[in-house]
GUKERO-995322 format. One record per residue (C-alpha): residue number from 1; residue in one letter; x negated, y negated, z. Coordinates in steps of 0.001 Angstrom, whole numbers, plus 500000, padded with zeros to 6 digits. Example, Ala and Ser with C-alpha at 12.3 -4.5 7.8 and 13.67 -1.06 7.14 Angstrom:
(node 1, "a", (487700, 504500, 507800))
(node 2, "s", (486330, 501060, 507140))
END
This chain:
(node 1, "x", (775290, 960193, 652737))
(node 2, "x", (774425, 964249, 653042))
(node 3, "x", (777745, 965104, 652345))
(node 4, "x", (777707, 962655, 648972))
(node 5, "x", (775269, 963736, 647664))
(node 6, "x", (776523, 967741, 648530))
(node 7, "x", (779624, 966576, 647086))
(node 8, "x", (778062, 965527, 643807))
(node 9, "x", (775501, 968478, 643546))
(node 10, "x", (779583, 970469, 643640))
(node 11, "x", (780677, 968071, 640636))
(node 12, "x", (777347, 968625, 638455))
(node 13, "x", (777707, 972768, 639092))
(node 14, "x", (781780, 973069, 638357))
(node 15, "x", (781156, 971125, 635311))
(node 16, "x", (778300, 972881, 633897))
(node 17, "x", (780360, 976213, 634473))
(node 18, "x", (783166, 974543, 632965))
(node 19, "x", (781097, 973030, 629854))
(node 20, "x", (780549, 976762, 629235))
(node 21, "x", (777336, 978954, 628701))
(node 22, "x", (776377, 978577, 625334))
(node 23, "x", (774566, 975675, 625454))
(node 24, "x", (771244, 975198, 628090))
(node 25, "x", (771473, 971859, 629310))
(node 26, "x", (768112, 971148, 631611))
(node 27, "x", (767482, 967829, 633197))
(node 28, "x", (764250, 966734, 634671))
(node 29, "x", (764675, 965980, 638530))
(node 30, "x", (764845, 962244, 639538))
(node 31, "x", (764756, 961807, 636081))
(node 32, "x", (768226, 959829, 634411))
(node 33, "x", (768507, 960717, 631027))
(node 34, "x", (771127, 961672, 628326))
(node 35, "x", (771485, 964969, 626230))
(node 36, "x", (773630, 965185, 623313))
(node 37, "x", (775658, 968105, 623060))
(node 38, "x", (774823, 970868, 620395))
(node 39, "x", (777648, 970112, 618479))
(node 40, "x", (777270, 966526, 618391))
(node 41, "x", (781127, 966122, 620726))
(node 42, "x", (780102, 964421, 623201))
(node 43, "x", (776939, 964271, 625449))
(node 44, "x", (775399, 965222, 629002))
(node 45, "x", (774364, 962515, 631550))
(node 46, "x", (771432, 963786, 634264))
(node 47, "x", (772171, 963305, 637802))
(node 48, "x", (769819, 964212, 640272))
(node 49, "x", (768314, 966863, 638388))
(node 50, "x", (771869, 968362, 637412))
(node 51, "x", (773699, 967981, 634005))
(node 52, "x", (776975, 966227, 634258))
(node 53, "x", (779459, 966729, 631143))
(node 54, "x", (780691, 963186, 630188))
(node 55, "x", (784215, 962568, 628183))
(node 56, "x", (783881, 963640, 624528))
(node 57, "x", (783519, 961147, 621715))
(node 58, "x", (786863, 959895, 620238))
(node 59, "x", (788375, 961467, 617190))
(node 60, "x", (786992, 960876, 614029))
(node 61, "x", (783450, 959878, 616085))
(node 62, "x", (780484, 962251, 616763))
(node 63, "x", (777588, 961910, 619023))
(node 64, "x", (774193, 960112, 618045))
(node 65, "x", (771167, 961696, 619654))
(node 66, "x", (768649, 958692, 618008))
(node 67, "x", (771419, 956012, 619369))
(node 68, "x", (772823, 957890, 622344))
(node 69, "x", (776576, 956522, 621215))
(node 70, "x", (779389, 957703, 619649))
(node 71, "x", (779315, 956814, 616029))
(node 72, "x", (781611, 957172, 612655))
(node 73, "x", (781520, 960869, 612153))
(node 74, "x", (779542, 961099, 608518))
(node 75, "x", (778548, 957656, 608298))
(node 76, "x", (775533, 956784, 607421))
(node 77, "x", (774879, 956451, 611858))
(node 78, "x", (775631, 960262, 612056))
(node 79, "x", (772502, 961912, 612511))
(node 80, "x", (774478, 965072, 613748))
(node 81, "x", (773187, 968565, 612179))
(node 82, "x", (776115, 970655, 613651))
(node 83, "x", (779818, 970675, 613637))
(node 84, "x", (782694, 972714, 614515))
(node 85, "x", (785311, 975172, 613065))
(node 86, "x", (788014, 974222, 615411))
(node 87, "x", (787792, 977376, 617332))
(node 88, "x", (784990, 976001, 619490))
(node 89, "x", (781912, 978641, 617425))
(node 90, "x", (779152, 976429, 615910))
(node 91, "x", (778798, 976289, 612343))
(node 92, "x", (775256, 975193, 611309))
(node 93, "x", (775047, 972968, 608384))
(node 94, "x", (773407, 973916, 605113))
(node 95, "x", (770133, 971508, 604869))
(node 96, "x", (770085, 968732, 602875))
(node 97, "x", (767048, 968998, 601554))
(node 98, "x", (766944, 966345, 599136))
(node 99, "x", (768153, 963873, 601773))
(node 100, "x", (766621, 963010, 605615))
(node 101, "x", (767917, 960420, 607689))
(node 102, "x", (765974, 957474, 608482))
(node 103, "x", (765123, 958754, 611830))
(node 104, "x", (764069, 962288, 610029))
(node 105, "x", (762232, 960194, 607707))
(node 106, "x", (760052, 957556, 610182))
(node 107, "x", (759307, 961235, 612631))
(node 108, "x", (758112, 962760, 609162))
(node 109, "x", (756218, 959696, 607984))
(node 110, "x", (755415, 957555, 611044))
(node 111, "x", (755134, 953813, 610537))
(node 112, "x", (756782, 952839, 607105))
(node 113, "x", (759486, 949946, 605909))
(node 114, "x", (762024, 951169, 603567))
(node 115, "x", (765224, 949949, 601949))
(node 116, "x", (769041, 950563, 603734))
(node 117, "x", (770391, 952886, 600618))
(node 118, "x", (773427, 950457, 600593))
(node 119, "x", (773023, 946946, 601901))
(node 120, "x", (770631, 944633, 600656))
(node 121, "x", (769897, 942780, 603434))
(node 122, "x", (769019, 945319, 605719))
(node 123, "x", (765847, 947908, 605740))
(node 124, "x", (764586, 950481, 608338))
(node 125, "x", (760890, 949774, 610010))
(node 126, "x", (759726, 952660, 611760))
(node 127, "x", (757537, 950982, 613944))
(node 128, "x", (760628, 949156, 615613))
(node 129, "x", (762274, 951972, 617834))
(node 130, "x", (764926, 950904, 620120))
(node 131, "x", (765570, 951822, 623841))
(node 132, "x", (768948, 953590, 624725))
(node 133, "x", (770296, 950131, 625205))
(node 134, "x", (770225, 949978, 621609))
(node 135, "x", (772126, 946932, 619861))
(node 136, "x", (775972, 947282, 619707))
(node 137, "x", (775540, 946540, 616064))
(node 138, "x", (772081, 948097, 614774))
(node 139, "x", (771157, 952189, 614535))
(node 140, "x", (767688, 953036, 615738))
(node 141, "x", (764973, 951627, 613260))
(node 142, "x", (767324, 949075, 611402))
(node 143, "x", (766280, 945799, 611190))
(node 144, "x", (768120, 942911, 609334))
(node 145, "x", (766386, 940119, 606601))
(node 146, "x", (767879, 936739, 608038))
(node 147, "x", (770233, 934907, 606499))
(node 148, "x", (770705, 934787, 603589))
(node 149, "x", (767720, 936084, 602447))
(node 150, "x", (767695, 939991, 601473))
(node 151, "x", (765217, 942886, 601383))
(node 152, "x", (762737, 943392, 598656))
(node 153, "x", (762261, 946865, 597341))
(node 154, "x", (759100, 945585, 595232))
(node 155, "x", (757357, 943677, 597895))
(node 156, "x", (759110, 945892, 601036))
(node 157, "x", (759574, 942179, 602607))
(node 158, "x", (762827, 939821, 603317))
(node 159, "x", (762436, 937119, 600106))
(node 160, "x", (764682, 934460, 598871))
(node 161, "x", (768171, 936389, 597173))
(node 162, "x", (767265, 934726, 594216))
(node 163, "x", (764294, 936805, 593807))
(node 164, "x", (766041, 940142, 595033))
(node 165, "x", (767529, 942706, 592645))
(node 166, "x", (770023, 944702, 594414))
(node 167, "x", (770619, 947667, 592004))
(node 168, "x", (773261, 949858, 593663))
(node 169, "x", (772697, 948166, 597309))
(node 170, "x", (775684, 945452, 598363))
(node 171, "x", (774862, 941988, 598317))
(node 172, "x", (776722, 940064, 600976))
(node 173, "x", (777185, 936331, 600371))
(node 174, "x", (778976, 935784, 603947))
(node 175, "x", (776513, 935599, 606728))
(node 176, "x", (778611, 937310, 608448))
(node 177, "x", (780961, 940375, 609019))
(node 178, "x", (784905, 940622, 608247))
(node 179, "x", (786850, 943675, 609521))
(node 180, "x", (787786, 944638, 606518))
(node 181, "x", (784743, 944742, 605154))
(node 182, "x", (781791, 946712, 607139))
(node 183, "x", (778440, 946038, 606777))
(node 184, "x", (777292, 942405, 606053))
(node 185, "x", (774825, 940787, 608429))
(node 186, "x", (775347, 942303, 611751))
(node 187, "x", (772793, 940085, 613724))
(node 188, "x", (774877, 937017, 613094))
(node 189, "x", (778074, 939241, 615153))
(node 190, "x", (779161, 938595, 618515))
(node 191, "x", (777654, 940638, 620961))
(node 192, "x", (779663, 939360, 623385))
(node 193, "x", (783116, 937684, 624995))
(node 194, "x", (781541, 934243, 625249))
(node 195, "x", (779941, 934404, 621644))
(node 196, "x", (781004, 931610, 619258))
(node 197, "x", (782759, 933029, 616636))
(node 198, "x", (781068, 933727, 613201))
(node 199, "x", (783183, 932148, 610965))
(node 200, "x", (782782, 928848, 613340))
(node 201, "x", (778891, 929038, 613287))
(node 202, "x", (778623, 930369, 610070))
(node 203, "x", (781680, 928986, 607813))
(node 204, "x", (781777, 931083, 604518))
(node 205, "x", (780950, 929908, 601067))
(node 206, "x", (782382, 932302, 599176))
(node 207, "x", (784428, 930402, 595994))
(node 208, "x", (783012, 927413, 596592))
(node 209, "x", (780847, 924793, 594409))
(node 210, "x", (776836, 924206, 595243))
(node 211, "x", (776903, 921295, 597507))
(node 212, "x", (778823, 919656, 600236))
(node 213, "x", (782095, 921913, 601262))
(node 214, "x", (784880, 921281, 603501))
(node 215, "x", (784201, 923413, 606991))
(node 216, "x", (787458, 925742, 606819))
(node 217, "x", (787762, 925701, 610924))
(node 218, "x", (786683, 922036, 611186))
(node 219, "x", (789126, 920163, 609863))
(node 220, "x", (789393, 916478, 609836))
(node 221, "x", (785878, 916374, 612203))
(node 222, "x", (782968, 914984, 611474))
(node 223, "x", (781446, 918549, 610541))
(node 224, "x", (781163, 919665, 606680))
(node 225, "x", (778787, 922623, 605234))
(node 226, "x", (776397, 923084, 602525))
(node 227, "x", (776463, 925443, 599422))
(node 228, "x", (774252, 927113, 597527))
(node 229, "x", (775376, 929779, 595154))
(node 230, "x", (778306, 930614, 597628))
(node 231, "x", (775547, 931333, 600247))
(node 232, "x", (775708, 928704, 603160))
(node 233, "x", (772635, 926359, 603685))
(node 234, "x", (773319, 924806, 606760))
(node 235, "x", (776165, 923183, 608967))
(node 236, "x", (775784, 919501, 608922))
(node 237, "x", (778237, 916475, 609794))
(node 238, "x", (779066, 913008, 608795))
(node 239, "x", (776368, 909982, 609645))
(node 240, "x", (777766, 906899, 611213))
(node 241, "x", (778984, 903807, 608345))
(node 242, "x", (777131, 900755, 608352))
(node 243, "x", (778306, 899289, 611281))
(node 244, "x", (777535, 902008, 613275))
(node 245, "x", (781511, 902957, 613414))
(node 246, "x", (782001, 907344, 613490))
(node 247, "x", (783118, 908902, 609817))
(node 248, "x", (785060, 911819, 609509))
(node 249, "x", (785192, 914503, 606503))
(node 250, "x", (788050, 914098, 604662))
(node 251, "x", (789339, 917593, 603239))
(node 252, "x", (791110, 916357, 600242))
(node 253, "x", (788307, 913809, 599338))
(node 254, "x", (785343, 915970, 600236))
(node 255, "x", (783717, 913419, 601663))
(node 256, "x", (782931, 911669, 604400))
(node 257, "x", (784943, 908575, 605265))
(node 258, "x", (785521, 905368, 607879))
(node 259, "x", (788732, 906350, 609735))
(node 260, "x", (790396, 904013, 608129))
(node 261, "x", (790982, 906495, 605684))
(node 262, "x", (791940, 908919, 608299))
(node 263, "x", (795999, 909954, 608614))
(node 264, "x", (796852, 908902, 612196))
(node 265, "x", (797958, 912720, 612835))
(node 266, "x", (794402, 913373, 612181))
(node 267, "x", (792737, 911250, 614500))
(node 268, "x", (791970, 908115, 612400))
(node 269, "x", (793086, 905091, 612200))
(node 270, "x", (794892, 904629, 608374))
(node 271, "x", (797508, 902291, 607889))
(node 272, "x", (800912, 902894, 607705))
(node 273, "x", (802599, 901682, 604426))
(node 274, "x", (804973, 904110, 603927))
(node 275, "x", (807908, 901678, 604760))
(node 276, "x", (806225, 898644, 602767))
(node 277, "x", (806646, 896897, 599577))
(node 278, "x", (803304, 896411, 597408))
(node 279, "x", (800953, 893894, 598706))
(node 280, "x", (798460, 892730, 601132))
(node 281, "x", (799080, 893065, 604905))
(node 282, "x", (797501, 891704, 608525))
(node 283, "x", (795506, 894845, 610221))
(node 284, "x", (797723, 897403, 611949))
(node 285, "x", (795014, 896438, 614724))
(node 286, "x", (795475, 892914, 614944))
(node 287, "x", (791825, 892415, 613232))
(node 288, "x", (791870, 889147, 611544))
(node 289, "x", (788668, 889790, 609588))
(node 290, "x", (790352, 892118, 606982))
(node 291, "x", (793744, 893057, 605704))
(node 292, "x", (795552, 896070, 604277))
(node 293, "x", (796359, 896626, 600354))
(node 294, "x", (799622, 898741, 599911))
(node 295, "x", (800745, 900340, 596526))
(node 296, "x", (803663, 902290, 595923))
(node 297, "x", (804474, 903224, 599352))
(node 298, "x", (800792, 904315, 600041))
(node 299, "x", (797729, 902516, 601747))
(node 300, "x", (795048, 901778, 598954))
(node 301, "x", (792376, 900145, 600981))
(node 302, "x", (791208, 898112, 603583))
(node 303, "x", (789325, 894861, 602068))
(node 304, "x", (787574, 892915, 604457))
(node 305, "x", (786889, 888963, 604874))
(node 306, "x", (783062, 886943, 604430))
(node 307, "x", (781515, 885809, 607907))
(node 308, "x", (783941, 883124, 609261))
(node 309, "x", (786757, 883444, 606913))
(node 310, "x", (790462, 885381, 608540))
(node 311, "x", (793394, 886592, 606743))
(node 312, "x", (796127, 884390, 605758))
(node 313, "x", (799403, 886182, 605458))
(node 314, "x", (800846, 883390, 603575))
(node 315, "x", (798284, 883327, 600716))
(node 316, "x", (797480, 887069, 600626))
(node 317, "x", (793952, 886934, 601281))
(node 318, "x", (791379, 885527, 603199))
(node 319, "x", (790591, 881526, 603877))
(node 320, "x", (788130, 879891, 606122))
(node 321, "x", (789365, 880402, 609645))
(node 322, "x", (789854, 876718, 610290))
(node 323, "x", (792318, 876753, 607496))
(node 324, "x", (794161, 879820, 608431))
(node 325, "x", (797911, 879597, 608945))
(node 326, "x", (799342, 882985, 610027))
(node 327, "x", (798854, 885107, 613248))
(node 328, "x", (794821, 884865, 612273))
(node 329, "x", (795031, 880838, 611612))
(node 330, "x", (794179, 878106, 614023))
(node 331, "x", (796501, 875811, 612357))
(node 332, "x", (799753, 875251, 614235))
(node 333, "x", (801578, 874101, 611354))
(node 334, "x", (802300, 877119, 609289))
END
């Protein structure tokens, strides 16, 4: 164990030599903490007291001190103040002094709620300051309106979208986020490898007519969704028919329907007339209570017989099961 930890007191020196000596690096001892490097590459990790240079950020990514990650180098996550030449000499950056960052901002102004400058549903709350296990998804004081309702300038509270002017700030319709489009609502994101995905708990609505609405990875279920204004209301699926027999959504009906009406491929239970002339046909199912209507090659409906009455293939339609001649009838004379 001695020689460990003499060992890693070794690492933690020949990297701070290495790291260089224009930059004082001091850790508290016992104490685990992070340090962001001066300019904003990469970031120091405490170890018994001793600094310990970690691997820089990747390209194109600088170093959050409010976040302790690596974020988007000038996105609107990069709270860096320095940068680089190339040559390794630390350039200081002209203030901004018409512009802080929201982190400048809540240290300047304490507690406050104000707007994100370019999403609508999100807005910074000072009071909410996260640990350094921030969110994957959220930069320190950012909170997020819940679906789908967005942040009110006015009233500095989440409110219906309806009653939400934008301005300038992007209104997201989706509840949640496509790569090819950043931003959007970020809570509704997997956070992790057993998450649901978002388009399966939270089918868009984008294009699509106020109401009931085909769910685009649910197929030929019993699941459908509900629009409002291209937002989605809710998830819902298909009641059981009066008989107490499951319904499915049918895609090209939108609307729920017995699975009678339900291609075979699909899961349901539709005739086949494909191969038959027009008229009326026995069940598929051997149900002698109701018969089969083809037209034109294609199954039109199923109609079904009054309490006590069976199909009768030789008259077409239904007949009191005592007179019944057919694979239904009781008569043995047919």
């Amino acid at each position: 164990m001695i020689g460990y930890i003499t060992a890693l007191y070794a690492l933690a020196a020949a990297t701070l030599v290495a790291a260089g000596q224009n930059e004082l690096v001091q850790c508290t001892p016992g104490e685990y903490k992070i340090i962001g490097k001066a300019d904003c590459t990469g970031y120091y990790l405490c170890v018994f007291g001793n600094p310990v240079e970690m691997p820089p950020c990747p390209p194109g990514s600088v170093f959050s001190s409010s976040s302790n990650v690596c974020v988007p180098k000038s996105s609107i996550y990069d709270d860096c103040k320095k940068t680089t030449d190339g040559s390794g000499s630390h350039i200081t950056e002209s203030p901004d002094q018409g512009h802080l960052s929201p982190v400048e901002r809540c240290n300047r102004d304490g507690n406050g709620v104000f707007h994100h400058p370019t999403e609508c549903q999100a807005f910074y709350n000072c009071s909410v300051r996260y640990t350094p296990e921030i969110p994957r998804f959220f930069e320190q004081h950012l909170v997020e309106c819940p679906y789908p309702q967005l942040f009110n300038k006015e009233t500095k509270q989440c409110d219906h979208f309806e009653n939400v002017k934008c301005g300038t700030r992007t209104e997201f319709k989706d509840g949640f986020r496509k790569k090819a489009l950043p931003g959007q609502y970020k809570s509704n994101m997997c956070g992790g490898s057993h998450c649901i995905p978002c388009n399966v708990r939270l089918p868009s609505c984008e294009g699509k007519r106020d109401g009931i609405n085909v769910h685009p990875v649910k197929l030929w279920t019993p699941f459908y969704v509900v629009c409002y204004k291209e937002r989605t209301v809710k998830e819902d699926r298909c009641k059981v028919d009066e008989n107490g027999r499951t319904q499915l959504f049918h895609p090209e009906k939108n609307e729920c329907v017995s699975l009678d009406m339900i291609p075979r491929e699909h899961g349901g239970m539709m005739p086949e007339c494909g191969t038959k002339v027009d008229g009326f046909y026995l069940d598929d199912f051997g149900r002698c209570d109701r018969y089969v209507h083809c037209q034109g090659g294609k199954y039109i409906g199923t109609i079904k017989c009054a309490v006590g009455e069976a199909f009768d293939d030789t008259k077409g339609g239904c007949v009191p099961e005592e007179k019944a001649c057919g694979p239904c009838g009781k008569l043995d004379h047919w």
